[in-house]
C-alpha positions as CSV (number, residue, x, y, z in Angstrom):
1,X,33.4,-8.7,17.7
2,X,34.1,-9.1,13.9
3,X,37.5,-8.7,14.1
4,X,38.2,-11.0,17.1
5,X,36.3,-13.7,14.7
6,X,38.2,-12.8,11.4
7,X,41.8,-13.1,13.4
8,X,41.2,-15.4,15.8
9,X,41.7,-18.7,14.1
10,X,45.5,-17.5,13.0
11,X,46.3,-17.3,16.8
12,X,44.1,-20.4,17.8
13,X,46.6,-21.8,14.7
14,X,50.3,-20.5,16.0
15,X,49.1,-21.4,19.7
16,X,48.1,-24.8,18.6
17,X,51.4,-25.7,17.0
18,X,53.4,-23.7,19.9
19,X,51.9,-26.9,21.9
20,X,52.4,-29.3,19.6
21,X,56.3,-28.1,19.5
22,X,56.3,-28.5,23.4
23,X,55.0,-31.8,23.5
24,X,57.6,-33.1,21.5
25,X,60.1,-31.9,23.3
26,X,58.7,-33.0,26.4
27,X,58.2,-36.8,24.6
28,X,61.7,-36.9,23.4
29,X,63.4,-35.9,27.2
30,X,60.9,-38.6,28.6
31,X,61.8,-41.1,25.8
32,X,65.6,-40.6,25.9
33,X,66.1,-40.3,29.9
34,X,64.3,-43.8,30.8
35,X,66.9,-46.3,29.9
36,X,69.8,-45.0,32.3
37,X,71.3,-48.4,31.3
38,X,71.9,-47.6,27.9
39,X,72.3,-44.5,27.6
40,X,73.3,-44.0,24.0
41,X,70.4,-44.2,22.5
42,X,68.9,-40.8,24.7
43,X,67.4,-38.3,22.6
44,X,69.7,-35.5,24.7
45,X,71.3,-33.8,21.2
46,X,67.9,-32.9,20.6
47,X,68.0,-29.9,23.3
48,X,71.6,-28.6,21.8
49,X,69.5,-26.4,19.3
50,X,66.7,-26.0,21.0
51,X,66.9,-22.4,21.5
52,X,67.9,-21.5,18.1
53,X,65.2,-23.8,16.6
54,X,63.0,-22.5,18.7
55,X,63.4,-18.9,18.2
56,X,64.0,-19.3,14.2
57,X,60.2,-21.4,14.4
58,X,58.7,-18.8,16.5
59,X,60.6,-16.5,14.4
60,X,58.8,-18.0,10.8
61,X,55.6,-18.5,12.6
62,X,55.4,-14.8,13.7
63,X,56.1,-14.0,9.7
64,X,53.1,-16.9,9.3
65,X,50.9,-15.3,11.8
66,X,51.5,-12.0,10.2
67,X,51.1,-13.1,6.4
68,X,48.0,-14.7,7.8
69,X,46.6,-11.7,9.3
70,X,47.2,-9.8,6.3
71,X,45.5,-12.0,4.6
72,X,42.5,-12.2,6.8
73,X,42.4,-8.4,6.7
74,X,42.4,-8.5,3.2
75,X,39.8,-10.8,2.9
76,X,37.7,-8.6,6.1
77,X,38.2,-5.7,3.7
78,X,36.9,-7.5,0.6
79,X,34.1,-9.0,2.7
80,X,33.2,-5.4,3.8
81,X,33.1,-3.6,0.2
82,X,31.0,-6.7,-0.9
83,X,29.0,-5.9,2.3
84,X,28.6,-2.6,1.1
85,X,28.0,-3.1,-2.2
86,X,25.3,-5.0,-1.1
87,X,23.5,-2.4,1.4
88,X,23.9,-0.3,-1.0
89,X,22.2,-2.4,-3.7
90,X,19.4,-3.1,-1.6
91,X,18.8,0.8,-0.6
92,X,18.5,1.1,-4.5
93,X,16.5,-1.3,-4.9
94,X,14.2,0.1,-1.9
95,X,14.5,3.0,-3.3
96,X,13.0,1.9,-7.1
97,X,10.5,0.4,-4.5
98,X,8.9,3.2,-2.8
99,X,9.5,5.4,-6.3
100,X,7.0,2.5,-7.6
101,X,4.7,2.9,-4.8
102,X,4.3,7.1,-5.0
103,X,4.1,6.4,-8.3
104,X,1.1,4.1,-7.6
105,X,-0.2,6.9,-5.5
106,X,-0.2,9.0,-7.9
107,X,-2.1,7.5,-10.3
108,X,-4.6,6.4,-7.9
109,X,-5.2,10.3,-7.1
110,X,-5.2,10.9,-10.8
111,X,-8.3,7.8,-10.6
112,X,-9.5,9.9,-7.6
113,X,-9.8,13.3,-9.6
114,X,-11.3,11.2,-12.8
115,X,-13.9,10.0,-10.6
116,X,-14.8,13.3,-9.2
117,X,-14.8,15.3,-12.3
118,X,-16.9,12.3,-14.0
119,X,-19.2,12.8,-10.8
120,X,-19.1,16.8,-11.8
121,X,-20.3,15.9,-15.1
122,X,-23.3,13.9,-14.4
123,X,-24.1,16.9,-12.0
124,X,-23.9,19.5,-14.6
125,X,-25.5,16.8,-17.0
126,X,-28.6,16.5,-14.6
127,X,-29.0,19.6,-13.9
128,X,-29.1,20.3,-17.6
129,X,-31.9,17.8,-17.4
130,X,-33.6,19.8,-14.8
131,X,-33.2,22.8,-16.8
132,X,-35.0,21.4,-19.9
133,X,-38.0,20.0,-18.0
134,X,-38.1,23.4,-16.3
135,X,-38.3,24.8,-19.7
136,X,-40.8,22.6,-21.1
137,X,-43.0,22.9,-18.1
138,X,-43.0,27.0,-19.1
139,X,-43.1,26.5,-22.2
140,X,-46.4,24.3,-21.2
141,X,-48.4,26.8,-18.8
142,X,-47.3,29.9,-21.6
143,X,-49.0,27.6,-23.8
144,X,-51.7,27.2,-21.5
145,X,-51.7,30.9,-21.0
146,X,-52.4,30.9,-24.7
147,X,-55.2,28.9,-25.0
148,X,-56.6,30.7,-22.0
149,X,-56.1,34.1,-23.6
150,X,-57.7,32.6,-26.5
151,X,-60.6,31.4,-25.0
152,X,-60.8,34.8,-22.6
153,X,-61.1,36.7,-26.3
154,X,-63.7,34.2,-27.2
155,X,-66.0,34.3,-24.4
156,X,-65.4,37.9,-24.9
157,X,-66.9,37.9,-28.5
158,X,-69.7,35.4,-27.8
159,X,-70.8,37.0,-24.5
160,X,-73.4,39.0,-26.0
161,X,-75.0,35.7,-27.5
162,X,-74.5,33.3,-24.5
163,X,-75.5,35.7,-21.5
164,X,-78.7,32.6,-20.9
165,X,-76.2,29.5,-21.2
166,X,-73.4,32.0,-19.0
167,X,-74.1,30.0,-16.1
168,X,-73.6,26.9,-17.9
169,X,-70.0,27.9,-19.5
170,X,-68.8,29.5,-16.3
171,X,-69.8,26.2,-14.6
172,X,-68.0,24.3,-17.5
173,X,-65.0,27.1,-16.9
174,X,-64.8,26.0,-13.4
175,X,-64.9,22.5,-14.2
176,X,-62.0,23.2,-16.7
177,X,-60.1,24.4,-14.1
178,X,-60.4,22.2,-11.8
179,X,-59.0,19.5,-13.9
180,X,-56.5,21.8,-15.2
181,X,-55.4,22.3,-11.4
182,X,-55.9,18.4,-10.6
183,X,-54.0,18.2,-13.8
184,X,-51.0,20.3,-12.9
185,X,-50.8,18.4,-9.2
186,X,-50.7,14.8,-11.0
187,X,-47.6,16.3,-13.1
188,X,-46.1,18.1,-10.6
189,X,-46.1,15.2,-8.4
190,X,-45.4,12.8,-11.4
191,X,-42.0,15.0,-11.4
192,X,-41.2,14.9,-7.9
193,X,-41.4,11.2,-8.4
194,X,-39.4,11.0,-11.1
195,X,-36.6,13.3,-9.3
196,X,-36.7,11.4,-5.9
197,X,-36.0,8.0,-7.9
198,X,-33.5,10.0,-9.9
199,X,-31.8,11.4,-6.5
200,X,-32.2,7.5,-4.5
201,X,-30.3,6.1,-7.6
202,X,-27.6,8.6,-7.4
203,X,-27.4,8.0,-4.0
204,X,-26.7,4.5,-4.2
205,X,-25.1,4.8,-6.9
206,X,-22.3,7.3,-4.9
207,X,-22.9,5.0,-1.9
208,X,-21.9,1.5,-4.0
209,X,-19.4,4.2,-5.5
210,X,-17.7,4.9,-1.7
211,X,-18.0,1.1,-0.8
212,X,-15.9,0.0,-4.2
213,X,-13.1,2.6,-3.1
214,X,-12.9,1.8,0.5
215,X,-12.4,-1.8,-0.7
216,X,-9.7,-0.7,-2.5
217,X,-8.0,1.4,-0.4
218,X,-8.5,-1.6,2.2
219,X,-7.1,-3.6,-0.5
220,X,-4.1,-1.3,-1.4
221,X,-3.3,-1.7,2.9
222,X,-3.3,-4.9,2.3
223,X,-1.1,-5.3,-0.6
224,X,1.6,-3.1,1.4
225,X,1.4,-5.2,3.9
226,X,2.3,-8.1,2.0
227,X,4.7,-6.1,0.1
228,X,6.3,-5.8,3.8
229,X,6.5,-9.1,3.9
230,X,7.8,-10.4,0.5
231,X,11.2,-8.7,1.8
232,X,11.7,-11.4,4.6
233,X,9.7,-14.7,3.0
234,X,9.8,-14.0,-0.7
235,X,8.1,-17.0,-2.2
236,X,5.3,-17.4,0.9
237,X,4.8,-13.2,-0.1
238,X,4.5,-14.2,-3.8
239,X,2.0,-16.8,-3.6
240,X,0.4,-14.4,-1.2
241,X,0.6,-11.5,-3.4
242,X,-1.0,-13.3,-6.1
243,X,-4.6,-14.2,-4.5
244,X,-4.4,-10.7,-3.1
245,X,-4.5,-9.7,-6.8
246,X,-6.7,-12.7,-8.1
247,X,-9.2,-11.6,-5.2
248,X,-8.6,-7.8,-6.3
249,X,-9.2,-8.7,-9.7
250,X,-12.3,-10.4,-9.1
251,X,-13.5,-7.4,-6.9
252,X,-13.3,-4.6,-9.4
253,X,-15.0,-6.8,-11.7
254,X,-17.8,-7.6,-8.9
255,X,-17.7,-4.1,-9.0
256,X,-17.8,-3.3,-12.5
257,X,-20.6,-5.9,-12.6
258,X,-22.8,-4.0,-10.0
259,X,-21.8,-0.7,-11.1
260,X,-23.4,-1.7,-14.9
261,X,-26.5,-3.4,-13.4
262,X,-27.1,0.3,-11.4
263,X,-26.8,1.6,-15.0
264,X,-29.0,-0.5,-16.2
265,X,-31.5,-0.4,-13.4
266,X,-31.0,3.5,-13.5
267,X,-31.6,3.4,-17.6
268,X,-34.9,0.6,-16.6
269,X,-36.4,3.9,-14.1
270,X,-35.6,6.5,-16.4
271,X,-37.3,4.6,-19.3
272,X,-40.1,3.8,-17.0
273,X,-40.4,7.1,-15.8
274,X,-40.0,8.5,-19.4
275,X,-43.3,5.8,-20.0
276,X,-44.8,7.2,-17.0
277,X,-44.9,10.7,-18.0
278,X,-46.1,9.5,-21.9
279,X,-48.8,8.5,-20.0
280,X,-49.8,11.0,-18.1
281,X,-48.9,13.2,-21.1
282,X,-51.5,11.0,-23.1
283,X,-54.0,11.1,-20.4
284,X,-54.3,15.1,-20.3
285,X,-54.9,15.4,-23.7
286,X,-57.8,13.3,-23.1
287,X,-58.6,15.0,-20.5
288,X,-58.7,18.0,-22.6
289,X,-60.5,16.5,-25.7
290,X,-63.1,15.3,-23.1
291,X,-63.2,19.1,-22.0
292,X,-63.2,20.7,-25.8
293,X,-66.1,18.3,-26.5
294,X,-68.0,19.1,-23.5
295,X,-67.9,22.8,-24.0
296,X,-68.7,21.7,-27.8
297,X,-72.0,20.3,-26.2
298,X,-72.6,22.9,-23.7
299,X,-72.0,25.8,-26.2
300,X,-74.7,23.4,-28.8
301,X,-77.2,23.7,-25.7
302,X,-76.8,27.2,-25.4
303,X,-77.4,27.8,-29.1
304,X,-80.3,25.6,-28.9
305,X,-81.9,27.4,-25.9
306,X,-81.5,30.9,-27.7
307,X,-82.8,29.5,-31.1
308,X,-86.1,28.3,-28.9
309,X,-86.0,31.7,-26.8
310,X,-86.2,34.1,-29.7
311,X,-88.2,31.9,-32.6
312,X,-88.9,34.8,-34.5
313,X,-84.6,35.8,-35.1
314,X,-84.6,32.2,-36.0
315,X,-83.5,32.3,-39.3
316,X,-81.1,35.4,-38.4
317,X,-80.1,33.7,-35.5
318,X,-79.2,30.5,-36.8
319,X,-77.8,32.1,-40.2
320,X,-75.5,34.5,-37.7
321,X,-74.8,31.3,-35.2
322,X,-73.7,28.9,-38.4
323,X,-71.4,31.6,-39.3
324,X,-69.8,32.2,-36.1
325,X,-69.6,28.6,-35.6
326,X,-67.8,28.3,-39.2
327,X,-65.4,31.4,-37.5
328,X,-65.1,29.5,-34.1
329,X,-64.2,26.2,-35.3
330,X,-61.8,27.4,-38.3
331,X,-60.1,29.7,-35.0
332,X,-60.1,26.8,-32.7
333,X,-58.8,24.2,-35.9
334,X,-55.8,26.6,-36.2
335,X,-55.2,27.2,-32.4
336,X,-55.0,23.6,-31.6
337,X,-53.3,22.9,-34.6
338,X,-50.8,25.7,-33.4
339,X,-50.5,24.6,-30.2
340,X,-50.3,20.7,-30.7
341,X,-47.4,21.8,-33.6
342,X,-45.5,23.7,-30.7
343,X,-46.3,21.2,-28.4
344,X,-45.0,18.3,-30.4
345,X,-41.8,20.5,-31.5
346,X,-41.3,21.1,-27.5
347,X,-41.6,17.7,-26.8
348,X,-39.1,16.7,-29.7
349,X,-36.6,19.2,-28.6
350,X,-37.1,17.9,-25.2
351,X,-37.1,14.7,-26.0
352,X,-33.7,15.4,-28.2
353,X,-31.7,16.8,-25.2
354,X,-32.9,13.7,-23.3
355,X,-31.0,11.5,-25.5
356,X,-28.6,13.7,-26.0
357,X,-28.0,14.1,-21.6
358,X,-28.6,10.1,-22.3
359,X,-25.9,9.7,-24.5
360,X,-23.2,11.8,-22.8
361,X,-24.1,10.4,-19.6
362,X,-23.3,6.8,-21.3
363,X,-20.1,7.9,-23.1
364,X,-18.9,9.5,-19.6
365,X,-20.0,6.2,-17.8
366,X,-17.8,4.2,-20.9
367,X,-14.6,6.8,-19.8
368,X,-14.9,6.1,-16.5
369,X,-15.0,2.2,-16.7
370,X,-12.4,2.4,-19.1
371,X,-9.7,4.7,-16.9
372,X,-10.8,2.7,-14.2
373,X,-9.0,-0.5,-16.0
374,X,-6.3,1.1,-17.2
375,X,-5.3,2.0,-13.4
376,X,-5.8,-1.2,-12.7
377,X,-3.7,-2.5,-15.5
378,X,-0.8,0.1,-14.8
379,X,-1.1,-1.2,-11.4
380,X,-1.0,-4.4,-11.6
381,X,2.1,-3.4,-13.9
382,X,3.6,-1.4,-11.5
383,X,3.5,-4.3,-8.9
384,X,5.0,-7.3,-11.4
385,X,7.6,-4.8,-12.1
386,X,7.7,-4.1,-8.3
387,X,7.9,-8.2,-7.5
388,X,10.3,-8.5,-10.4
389,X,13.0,-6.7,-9.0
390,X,12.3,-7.6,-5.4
391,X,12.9,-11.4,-6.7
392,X,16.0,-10.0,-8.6
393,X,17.6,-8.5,-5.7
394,X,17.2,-11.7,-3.7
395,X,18.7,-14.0,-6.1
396,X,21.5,-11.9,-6.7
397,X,21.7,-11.9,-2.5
398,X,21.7,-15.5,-3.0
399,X,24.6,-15.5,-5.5
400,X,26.3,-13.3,-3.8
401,X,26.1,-15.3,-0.6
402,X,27.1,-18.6,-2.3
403,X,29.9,-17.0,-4.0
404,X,31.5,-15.7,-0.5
405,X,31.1,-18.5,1.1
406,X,32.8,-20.7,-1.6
407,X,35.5,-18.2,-2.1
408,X,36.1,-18.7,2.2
409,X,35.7,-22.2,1.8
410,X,38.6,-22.7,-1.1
411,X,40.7,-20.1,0.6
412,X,40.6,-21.9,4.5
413,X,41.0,-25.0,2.6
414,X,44.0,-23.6,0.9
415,X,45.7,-22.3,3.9
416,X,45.0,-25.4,5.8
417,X,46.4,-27.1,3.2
418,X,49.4,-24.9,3.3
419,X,49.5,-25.3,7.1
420,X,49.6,-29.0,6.7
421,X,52.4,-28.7,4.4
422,X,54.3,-26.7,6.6
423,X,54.0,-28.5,9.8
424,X,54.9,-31.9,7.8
425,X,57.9,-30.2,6.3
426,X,58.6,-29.4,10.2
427,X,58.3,-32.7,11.4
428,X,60.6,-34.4,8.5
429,X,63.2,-31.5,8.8
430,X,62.5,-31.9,13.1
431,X,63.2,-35.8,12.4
432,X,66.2,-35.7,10.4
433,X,68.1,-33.1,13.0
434,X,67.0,-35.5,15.7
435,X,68.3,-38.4,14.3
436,X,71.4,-36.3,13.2
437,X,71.6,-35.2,16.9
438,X,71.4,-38.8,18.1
439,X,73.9,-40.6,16.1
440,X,76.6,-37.7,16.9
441,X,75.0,-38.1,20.8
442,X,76.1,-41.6,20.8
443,X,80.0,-40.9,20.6
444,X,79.9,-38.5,23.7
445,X,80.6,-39.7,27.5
446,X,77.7,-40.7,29.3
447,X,79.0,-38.3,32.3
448,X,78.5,-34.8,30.0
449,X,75.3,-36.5,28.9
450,X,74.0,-36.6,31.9
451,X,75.5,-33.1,33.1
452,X,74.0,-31.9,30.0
453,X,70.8,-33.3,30.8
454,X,70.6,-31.8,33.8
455,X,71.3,-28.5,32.9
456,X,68.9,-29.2,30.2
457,X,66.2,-30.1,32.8
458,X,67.1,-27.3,34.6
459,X,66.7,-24.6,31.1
460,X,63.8,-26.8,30.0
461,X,61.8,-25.7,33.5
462,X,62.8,-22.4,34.0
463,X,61.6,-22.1,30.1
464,X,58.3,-23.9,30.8
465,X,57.8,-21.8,34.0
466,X,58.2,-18.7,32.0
467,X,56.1,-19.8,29.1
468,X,53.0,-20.6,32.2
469,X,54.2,-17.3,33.3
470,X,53.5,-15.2,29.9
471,X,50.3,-17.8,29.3
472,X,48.6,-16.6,32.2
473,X,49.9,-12.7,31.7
474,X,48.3,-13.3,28.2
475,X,45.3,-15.1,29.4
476,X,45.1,-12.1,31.8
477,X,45.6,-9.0,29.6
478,X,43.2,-10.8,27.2
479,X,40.0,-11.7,30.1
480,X,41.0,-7.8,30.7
481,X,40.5,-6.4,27.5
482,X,37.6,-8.5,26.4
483,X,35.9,-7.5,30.1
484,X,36.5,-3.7,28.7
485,X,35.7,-4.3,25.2
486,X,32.2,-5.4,26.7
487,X,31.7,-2.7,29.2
488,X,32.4,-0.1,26.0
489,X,29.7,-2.4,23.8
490,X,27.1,-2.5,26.7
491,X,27.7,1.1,26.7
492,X,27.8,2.3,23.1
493,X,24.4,-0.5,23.4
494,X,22.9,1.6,26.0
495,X,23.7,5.1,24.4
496,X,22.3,3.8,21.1
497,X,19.2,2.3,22.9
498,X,19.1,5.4,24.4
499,X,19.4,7.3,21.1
500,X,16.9,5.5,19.1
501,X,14.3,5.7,22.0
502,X,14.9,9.5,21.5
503,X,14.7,9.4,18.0
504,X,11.1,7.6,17.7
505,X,9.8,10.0,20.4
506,X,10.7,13.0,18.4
507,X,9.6,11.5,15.5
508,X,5.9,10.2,16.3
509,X,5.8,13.5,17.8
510,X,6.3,15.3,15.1
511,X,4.1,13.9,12.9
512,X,0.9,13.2,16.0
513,X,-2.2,15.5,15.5
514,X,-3.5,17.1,18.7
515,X,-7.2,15.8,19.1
516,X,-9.9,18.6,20.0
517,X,-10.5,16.9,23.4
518,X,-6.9,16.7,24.5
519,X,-6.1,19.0,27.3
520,X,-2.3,18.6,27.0
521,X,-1.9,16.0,30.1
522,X,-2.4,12.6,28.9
523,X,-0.4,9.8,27.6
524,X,-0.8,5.9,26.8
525,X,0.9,3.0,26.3
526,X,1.7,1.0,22.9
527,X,2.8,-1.8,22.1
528,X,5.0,-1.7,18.4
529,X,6.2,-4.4,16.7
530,X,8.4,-3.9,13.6
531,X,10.5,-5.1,10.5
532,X,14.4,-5.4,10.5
533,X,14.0,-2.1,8.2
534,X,12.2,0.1,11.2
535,X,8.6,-0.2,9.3
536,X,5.6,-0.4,11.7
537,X,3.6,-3.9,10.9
538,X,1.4,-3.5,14.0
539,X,0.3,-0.5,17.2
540,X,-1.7,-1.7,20.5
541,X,-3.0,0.1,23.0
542,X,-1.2,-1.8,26.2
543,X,-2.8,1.2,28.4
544,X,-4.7,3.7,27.6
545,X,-5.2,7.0,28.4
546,X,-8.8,7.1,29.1
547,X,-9.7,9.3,26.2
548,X,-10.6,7.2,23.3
549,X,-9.6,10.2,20.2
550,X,-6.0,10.5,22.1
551,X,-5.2,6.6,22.0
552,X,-6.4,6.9,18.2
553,X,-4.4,9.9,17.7
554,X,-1.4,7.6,19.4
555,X,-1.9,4.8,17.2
556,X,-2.0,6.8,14.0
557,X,0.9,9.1,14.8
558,X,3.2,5.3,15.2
559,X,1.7,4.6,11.9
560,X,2.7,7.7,9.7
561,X,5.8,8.0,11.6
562,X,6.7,4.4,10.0
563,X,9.7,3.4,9.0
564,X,10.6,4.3,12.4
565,X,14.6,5.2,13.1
566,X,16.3,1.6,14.6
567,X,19.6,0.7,15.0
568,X,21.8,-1.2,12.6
569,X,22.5,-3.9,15.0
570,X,20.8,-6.4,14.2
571,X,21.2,-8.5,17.9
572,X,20.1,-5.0,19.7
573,X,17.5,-4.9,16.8
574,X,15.6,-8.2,18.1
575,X,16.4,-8.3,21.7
576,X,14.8,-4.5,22.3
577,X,13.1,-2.9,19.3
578,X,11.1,-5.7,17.4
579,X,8.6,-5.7,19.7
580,X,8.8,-3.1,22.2
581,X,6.5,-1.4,24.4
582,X,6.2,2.6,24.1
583,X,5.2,5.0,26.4
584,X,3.1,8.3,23.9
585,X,3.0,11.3,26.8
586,X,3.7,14.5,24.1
587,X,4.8,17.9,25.3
């Protein structure tokens, strides 16, 4: 079809001046054979030469015609490695493009491996902080253990004095316990508090986390998408491109935003929770001053009822309790003293990994937020780089365009130019033989005019009845051909429709996961619409299959399989393959 575009306007050309020839022959024999009074002035001379000025202008118009189809072949060639050029250019170009876009995938798997190790980290980190309030609640019952040793030595050494006020001190021992016990449930459940607010702030903090990524993975879709686009409306996809960004933009700071106020509301528990336990802290120490005193009061009873009991061993009694009270209170000074020193270097050391788990946690928080903008910056590099280039490629298209059609434009004007030249140095050269013919037409007889003429008439319709002839031969032979020439295009059509129907079979199939619930019989019908480049922009369901996972199985095996293998003909393109229907039944 090219070619019968490129050389058709050289034979349109030759035809056209074939006629113009003819008709003025045919207006000179009219003109000259009308005054049969006068028949000097006839225009009969003209047909003496015809035949030799006819064959040497068919002659130099064949040498035109083929000087012109040179010349148009030259120019089809030059047009076709421009063409080529071109494509090739533009698969370059596509090329750099989806280079760009793994290289964008890349880096957002690098994000996706940051984030999880950071995640991994604030794992180990609370588990660390798990460990050390593990450890500090041992180190608090061996303390306890301790004291109760102590004491257990104590009421040892004192049981000979106290066996009246024994019911007293086991009653206070009880009571001891019992706090101790109430004691130990408050903190146990003061903990348990602590680590479900600890584990609900994770958990919205991975679920905010989840939501932030599948925005921008719907976000990256998106971008693609209009990525798709930009190729076929490149300042409708920039504008486009460009509030997909702004919005993106404004998202990951949203994020950001949200993702600080979790930190701080997680900081606001843990500091409240940290208050908390100070309290409770505070409040058993209390609770065991409160204790210490009323054994303090309970052992002062006791002493008091054995000084009344045995008045005579008072002096003894009270010389022997003053020094075992000097004994007891100088032990207990230095047991509490040791215990509240260990305590408070327990609760330093825990209170030092605290801000210690505190500060890495922070620092690892700071890396995140701060890889997290740098894959945003490279991106949003990567995809100015990526517009760039696209823009690039279209206004050199644009050039290139312009320039062909101005080069196309100067050349027909040239060889119409020529053309005209030609044909007028016809007509003057055709006008002085004619007039040459007629003056030396006026000294003949009228009689070999005439017999002349008549031969003439006789030469000129044989000649025209031939040229009708090889017309209609031509017209023939050429309805023939172009009748073939469109039976072999509707075929090479079909086999290529045929071919390409093949080829997007075997390659959705190739890349379609086999659901669970499939039992090897189904299929389904889609509807596919795509870009002049074979990419998928949208997959229907037209019918479905009546299982749900294998129409979503269809669906997404059309989507990885995209760009989908299409023909290069563009008319063959839009009439059958930009949106076509597609029947999924896999073997």
């Amino acid at each position: 079809m090219n070619n019968t575009r490129k050389f058709g306007w050289p034979f349109t050309l030759a035809l056209s001046l074939h006629l113009l020839l003819l008709s003025v022959f045919l207006f000179s024999f009219d003109f000259q054979v009308t005054p049969e009074s006068n028949p000097a002035p006839e225009a009969i001379d003209a047909i003496i030469i015809d035949d030799a000025v006819i064959q040497a202008e068919a002659e130099r118009l064949k040498k035109i015609e083929l000087e012109n189809l040179k010349q148009a072949q030259a120019l089809a060639r030059q047009a076709a490695e421009q063409e080529k050029q071109r494509a090739e250019k533009i698969t370059a170009e596509k090329r750099k493009l989806e280079e760009a876009a793994q290289k964008a995938e890349a880096e957002k798997l690098k994000a996706e491996q940051l984030a999880a190790e950071q995640r991994k980290q604030q794992e180990v980190a609370k588990q660390k902080t798990e460990q050390a309030a593990e450890q500090k609640r041992k180190q608090e019952q061996d303390a306890k253990q301790k004291a109760a040793q102590v004491a257990a030595e104590k009421q040892k050494q004192e049981k000979a004095a106290q066996q009246k006020a024994e019911a007293e001190k086991i009653k206070a021992q009880q009571l001891a316990a019992e706090q101790l016990k109430q004691q130990e449930v408050a903190k146990q459940k003061a903990e348990q508090d602590a680590k479900q607010k600890e584990a609900q702030v994770a958990a919205e903090k991975q679920k905010q986390e989840k939501a932030a990524q599948q925005k921008a993975e719907a976000e990256k879709i998106k971008a693609q998408q209009l990525a798709a686009e930009q190729r076929k409306q490149q300042e409708v996809a920039k504008q486009k491109a460009e509030q997909a960004a702004e919005q993106k933009r404004k998202q990951e700071q949203d994020a950001k935003q949200k993702a600080a106020q979790v930190a701080a509301e997680k900081q606001k528990q843990e500091k409240a929770a940290q208050q908390n336990a100070a309290a409770e802290k505070l409040k058993a120490q209390q609770l065991v001053a409160e204790q210490r005193k009323q054994q303090e009061q309970s052992k002062l009873k006791a002493e008091q009822a054995a000084a009344a009991a045995a008045e005579v061993k008072k002096q003894k009694a009270e010389q022997a309790a003053v020094e075992k009270r000097k004994q007891e209170e100088e032990g207990k000074r230095k047991t509490a003293e040791a215990a509240a020193s260990e305590k408070k270097k327990q609760e330093a050391l825990a209170k030092q990994k605290a801000e210690q788990a505190a500060a890495e946690k922070r620092k690892q928080e700071e890396g995140k937020r701060k890889a997290a903008e740098a894959a945003a910056a490279e991106k949003k590099k990567q995809e100015a780089i990526a517009q760039q280039k696209a823009e690039q490629a279209a206004a050199e298209k644009r050039k290139q365009e312009e320039e062909a059609k101005r080069k196309a434009a100067e050349a027909a004007a040239a060889e119409k130019k020529k053309q005209e030249a030609i044909a007028q140095q016809k007509a003057e050269q055709a006008a002085a033989e004619k007039r040459k013919q007629e003056e030396e037409a006026k000294r003949k007889a009228a009689e070999a005019e005439k017999v002349r003429l008549a031969e003439l008439a006789k030469q000129q319709a044989e000649a025209l009845r031939k040229a009708e002839a090889e017309k209609a031969a031509a017209e023939a032979a050429k309805a023939a051909a172009e009748k073939a020439r469109q039976a072999e295009l509707a075929k090479a059509r079909e086999d290529m429709l045929a071919k390409a129907a093949k080829e997007i079979e075997q390659k959705v199939e190739r890349v379609w996961i086999r659901p669970a619930s499939s039992d090897g019989n189904l299929k389904c019908t889609l509807r596919v619409s795509l870009l002049s480049s074979g990419e998928v922009m949208s997959v229907s369901i037209v019918k479905s299959s009546g299982d749900d996972m294998f129409d979503r199985s269809a669906e997404n095996a059309v989507k990885r399989a995209s760009p989908l293998p299409v023909p290069n003909d563009r008319e063959l393109f839009n009439s059958k393959f930009k949106n076509f229907v597609f029947e999924f039944e896999p073997h």
